[in-house]
VEXDREN-2710 file (C-alpha; in Angstrom, 1 decimal):
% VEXDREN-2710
k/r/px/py/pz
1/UNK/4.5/46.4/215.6
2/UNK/5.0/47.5/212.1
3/UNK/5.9/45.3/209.5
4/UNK/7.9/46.6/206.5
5/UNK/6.4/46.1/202.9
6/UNK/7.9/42.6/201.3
7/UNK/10.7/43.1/198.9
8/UNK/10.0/41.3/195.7
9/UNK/12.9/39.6/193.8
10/UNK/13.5/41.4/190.5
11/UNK/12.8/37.9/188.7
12/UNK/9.5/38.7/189.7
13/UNK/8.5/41.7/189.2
14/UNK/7.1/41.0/185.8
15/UNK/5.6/38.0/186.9
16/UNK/1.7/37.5/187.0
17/UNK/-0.9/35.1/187.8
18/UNK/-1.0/34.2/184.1
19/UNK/2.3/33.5/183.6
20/UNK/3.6/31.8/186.6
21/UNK/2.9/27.8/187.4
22/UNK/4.5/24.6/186.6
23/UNK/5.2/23.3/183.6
24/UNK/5.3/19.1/183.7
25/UNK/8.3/18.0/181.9
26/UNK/8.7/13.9/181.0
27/UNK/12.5/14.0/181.2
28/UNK/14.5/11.3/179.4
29/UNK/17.4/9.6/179.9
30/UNK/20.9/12.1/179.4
31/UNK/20.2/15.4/180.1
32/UNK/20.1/17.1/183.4
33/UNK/17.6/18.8/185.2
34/UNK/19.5/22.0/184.7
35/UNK/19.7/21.3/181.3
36/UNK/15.5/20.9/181.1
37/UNK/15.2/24.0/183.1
38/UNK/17.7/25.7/181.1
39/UNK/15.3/24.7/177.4
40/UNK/12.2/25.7/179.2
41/UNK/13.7/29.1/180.1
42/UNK/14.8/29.7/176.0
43/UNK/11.3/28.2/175.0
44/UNK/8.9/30.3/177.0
45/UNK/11.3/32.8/177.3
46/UNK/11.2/32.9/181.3
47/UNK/14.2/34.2/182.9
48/UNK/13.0/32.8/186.1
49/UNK/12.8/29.4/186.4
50/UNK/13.8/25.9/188.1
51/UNK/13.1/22.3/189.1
52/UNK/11.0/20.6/192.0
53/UNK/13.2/17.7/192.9
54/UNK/15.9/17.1/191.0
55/UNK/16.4/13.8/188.8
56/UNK/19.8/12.1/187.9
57/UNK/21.1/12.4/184.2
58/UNK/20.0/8.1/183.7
59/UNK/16.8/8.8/185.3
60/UNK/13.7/9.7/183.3
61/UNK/10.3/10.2/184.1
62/UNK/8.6/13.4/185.7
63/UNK/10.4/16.4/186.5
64/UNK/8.1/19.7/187.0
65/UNK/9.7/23.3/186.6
66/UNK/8.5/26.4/188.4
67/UNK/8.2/29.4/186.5
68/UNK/7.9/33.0/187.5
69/UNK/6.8/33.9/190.7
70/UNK/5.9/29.8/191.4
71/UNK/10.0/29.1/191.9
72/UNK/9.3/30.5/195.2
73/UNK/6.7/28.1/196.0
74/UNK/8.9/24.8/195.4
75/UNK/9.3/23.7/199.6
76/UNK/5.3/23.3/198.7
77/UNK/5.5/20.9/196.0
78/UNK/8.5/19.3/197.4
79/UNK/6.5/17.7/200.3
80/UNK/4.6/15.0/197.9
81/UNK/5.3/11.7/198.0
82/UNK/6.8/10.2/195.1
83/UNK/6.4/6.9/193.3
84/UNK/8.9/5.4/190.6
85/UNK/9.4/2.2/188.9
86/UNK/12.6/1.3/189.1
87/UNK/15.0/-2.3/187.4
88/UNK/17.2/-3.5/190.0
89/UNK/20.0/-5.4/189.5
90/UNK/20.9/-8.2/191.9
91/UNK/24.8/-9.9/192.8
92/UNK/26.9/-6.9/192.8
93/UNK/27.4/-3.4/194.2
94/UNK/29.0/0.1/192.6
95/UNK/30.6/2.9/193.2
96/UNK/27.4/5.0/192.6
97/UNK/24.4/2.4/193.6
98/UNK/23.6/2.5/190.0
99/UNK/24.9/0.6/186.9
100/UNK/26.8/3.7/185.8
101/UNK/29.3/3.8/188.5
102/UNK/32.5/1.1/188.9
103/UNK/31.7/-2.3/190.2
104/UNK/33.3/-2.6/193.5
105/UNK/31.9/-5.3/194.8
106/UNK/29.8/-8.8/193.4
107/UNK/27.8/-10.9/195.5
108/UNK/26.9/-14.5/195.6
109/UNK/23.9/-16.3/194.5
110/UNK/20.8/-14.2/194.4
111/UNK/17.6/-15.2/196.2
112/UNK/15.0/-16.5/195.2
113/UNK/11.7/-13.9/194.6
114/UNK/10.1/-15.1/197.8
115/UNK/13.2/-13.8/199.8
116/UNK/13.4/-10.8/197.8
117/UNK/10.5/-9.4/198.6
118/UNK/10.5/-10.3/202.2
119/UNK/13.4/-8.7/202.6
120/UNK/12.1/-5.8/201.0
121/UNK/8.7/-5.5/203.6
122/UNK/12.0/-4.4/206.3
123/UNK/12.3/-1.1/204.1
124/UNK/9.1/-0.1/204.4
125/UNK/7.8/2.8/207.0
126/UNK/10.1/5.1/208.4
127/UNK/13.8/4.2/207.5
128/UNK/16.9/6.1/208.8
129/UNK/19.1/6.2/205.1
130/UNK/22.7/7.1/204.7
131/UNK/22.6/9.8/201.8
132/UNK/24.8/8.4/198.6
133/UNK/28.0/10.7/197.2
134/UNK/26.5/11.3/194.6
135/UNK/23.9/13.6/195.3
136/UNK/23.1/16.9/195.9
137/UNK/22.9/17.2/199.5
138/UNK/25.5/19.9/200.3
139/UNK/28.0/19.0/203.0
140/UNK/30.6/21.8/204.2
141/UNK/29.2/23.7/201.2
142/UNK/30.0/21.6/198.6
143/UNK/27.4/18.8/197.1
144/UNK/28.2/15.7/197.8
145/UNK/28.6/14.9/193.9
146/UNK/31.0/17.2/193.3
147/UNK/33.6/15.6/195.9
148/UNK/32.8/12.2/194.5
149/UNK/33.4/13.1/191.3
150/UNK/37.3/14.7/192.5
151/UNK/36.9/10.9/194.3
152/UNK/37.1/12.5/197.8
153/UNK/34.2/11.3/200.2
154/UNK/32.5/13.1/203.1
155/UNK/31.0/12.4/206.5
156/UNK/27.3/12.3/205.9
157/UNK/24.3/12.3/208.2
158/UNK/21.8/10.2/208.0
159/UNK/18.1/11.5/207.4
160/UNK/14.5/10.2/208.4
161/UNK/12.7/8.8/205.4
162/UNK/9.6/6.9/204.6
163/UNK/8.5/4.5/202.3
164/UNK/4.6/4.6/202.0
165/UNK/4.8/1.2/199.6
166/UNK/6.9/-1.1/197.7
167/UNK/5.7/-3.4/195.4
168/UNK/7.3/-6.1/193.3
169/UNK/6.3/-6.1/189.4
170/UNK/8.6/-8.7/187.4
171/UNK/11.2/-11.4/188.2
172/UNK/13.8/-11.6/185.3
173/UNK/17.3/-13.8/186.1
174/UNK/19.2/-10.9/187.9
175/UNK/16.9/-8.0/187.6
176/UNK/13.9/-7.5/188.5
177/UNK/11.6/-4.2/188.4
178/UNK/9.5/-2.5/191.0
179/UNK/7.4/0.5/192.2
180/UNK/8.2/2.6/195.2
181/UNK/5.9/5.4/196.9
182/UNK/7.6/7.6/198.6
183/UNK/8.5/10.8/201.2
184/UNK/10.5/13.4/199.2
185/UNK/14.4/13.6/199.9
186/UNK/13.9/9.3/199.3
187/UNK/17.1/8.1/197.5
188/UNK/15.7/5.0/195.5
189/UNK/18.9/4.1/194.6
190/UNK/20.5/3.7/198.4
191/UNK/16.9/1.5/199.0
192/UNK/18.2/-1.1/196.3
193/UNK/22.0/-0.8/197.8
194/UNK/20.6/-1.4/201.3
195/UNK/18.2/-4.3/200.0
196/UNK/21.2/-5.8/198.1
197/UNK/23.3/-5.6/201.6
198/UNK/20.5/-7.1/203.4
199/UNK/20.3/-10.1/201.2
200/UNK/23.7/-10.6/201.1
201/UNK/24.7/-10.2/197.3
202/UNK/24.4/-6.9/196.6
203/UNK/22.4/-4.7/194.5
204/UNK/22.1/-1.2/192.4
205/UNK/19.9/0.2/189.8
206/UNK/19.6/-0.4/186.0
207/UNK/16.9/2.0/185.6
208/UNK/15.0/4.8/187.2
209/UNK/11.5/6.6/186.6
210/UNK/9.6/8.9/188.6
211/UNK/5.9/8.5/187.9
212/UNK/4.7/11.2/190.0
213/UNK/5.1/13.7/192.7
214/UNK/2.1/13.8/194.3
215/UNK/-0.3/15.9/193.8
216/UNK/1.3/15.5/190.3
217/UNK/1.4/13.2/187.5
218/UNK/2.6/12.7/183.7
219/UNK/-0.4/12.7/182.3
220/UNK/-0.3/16.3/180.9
221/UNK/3.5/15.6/180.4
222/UNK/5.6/17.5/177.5
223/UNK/8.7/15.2/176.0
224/UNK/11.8/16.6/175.3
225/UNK/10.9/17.0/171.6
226/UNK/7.9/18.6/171.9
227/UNK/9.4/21.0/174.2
228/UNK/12.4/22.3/171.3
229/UNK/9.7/22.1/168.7
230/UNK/5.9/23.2/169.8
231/UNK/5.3/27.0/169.7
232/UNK/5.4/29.0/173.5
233/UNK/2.2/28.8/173.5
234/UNK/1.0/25.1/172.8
235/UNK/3.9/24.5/175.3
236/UNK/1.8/26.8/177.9
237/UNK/-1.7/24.8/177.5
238/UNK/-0.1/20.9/177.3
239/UNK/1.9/20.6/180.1
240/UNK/1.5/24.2/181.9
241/UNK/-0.4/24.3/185.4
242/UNK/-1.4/27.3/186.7
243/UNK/-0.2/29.0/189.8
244/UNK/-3.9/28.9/191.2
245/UNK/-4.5/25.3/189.9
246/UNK/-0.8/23.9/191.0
247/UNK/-1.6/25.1/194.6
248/UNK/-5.0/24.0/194.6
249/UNK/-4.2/21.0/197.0
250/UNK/-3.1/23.5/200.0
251/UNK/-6.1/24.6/202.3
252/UNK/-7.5/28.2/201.5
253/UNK/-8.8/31.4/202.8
254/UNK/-10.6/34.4/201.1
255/UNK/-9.6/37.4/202.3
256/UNK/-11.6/40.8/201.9
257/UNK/-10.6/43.9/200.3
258/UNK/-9.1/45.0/203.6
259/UNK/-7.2/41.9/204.6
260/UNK/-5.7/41.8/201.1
261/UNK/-4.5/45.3/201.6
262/UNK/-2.5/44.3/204.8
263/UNK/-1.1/41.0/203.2
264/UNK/0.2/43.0/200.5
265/UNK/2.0/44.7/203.2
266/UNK/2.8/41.7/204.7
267/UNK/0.8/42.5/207.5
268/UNK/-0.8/39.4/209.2
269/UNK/-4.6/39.4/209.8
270/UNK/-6.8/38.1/212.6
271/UNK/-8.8/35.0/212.7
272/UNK/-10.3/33.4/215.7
273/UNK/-10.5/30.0/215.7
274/UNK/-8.3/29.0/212.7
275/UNK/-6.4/26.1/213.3
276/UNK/-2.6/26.7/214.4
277/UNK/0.3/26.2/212.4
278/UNK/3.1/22.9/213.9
279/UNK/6.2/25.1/215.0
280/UNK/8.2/26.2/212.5
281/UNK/5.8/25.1/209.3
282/UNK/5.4/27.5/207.0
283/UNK/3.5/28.0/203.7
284/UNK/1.2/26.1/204.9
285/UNK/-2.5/28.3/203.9
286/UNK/-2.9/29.9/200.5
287/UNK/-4.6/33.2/200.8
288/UNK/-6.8/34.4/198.0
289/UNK/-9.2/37.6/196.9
290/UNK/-12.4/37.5/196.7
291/UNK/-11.9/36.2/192.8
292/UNK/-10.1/33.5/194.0
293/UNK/-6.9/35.1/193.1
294/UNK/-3.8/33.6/195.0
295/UNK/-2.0/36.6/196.9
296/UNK/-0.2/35.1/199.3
297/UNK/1.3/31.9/201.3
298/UNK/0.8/32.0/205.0
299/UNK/1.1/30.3/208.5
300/UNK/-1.6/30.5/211.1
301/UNK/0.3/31.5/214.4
302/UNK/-1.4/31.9/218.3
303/UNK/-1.1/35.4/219.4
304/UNK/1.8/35.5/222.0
305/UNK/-0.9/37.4/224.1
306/UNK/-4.1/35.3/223.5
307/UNK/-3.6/31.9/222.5
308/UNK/-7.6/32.1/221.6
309/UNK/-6.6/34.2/219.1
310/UNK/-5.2/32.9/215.6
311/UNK/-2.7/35.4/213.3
312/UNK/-2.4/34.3/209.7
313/UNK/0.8/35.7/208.9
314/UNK/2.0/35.7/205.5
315/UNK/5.4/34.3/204.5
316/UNK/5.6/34.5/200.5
317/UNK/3.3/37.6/199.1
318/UNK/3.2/37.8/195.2
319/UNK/4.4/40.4/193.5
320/UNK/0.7/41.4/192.2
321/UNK/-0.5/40.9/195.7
322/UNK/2.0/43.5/197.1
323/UNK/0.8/47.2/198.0
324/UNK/2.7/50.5/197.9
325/UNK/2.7/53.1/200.4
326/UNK/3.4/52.8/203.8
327/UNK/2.7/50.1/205.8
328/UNK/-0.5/49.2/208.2
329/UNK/0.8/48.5/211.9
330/UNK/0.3/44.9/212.3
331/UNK/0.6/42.0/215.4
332/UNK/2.2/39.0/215.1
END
């Protein structure tokens, strides 16, 4: 069949290789993530831009922001798992799970360590967790936030999560701090509500930070300060990743100067033996030139005719990676 040539966003029609990546922000406490995405667009003067993963306005730590042609790349990054520290605070439960909501509930005595942290071994693996009203799932529409904050509530699913680790670091009176690893879509702050429940006095968070999102860290982190104050460029080479570089994690495949004509296309092309794709997973392969260049990212599919046969279909082409002229007749 033939497949019609991708239409590229106009927020990336100016973007390149060069100027599309991530850029590793160490947020702090107060602002937003739209409000970080919002200072990176001004400062590097990129119209197109946004957050993987958003953090609350108390919580700090890592948040990265795509730019150009890598915001549509963000269901990529969002798979890593992530690991914060977080301060819990023990004998008493709020409106929000976190110290800045209303107290609505306080517990009795607080166990001892010993009990806390057996208690905590039952949260980890896969959980089933109730997402809190204040967050951004959407529900009907609206975010969950936003009808919490007119003090309405909603009926909320609850969703498959997993907890890879969670390790105690320091016992202080009614608080005491930790470090969770993480799948993505993890609320931290509904594991310290359920903990609290479990034990029997309640629980919520004094403090938050994310201190990765794997395959990302804050080692190469910009602050706030630096970002309003260092010039585009030293912006660009401290916390900047490159497109190429920021999707170096996802398996790869070279294409020739004929397969990268039918990709930019968005053509699939034909390769025997590649391993197939889980239903419905997507982005899954980068496809590159010969120069490594990324062009596209892709799927590997079984031919509906030939299941020896593989299809590598491409689901995101780049805007440099896209061809004009009429389209190749392709199979998928």
């Amino acid at each position: 069949m033939t497949v019609a040539a991708p239409r590229v966003p106009a927020a990336d029609r100016s973007a390149s290789p060069l100027t599309s990546g991530l850029l590793v922000v160490d947020k702090p406490a107060g602002p937003t993530s739209h409000d970080v995405v919002e200072l990176v667009r001004r400062r590097l003067r990129a119209p197109g831009a946004g957050h993987v993963g958003t953090l609350d306005p108390a919580a700090t730590g890592l948040l990265l922001v795509a730019v150009g042609a890598a915001t549509r790349c963000v269901p990529v990054w969002q798979r890593g798992l992530k690991t914060y520290e977080a301060a819990i605070r023990f004998g008493l439960e709020t409106s929000t799970q976190d110290l800045g909501g209303e107290v609505i509930a306080r517990g009795g005595s607080i166990p001892d360590e010993a009990a806390i942290r057996a208690a905590s071994r039952e949260f980890v693996g896969d959980l089933e967790q109730l997402p809190p009203m204040v967050s951004a799932v959407k529900v009907g529409g609206r975010r969950l936030h936003e009808l919490a904050r007119e003090g309405r509530t909603a009926e909320r699913r609850a969703r498959r999560v997993r907890v890879e680790d969670w390790s105690w670091l320091e016992f202080s009176a009614a608080t005491a701090r930790c470090r969770i690893r993480c799948s993505g879509g993890t609320y931290v702050r509904t594991l310290a509500h359920d903990l609290g429940r479990k034990l029997g006095c309640g629980a919520a968070i004094a403090a938050l930070r994310r201190l990765a999102s794997e395959p990302f860290d804050l080692s190469r982190a910009v602050t706030i300060d630096e970002l309003r104050s260092l010039d585009t460029q030293a912006i660009w080479e401290r916390a900047g990743i490159p497109l190429t570089e920021s999707l170096a994690h996802l398996p790869s495949l070279s294409l020739t100067a004929e397969e990268a004509t039918r990709v930019g296309h968005g053509n699939p092309v034909l390769r025997p033996g590649i391993a197939i794709a889980e239903p419905g997973e997507r982005l899954s392969l980068l496809l590159c030139d010969a120069s490594g260049m990324p062009l596209a990212l892709a799927a590997a599919r079984s031919d509906p005719h030939d299941s020896r046969l593989g299809w590598v279909q491409p689901d995101l082409v780049f805007p440099w990676a896209v061809r004009e002229g009429p389209p190749k007749a392709g199979r998928a």
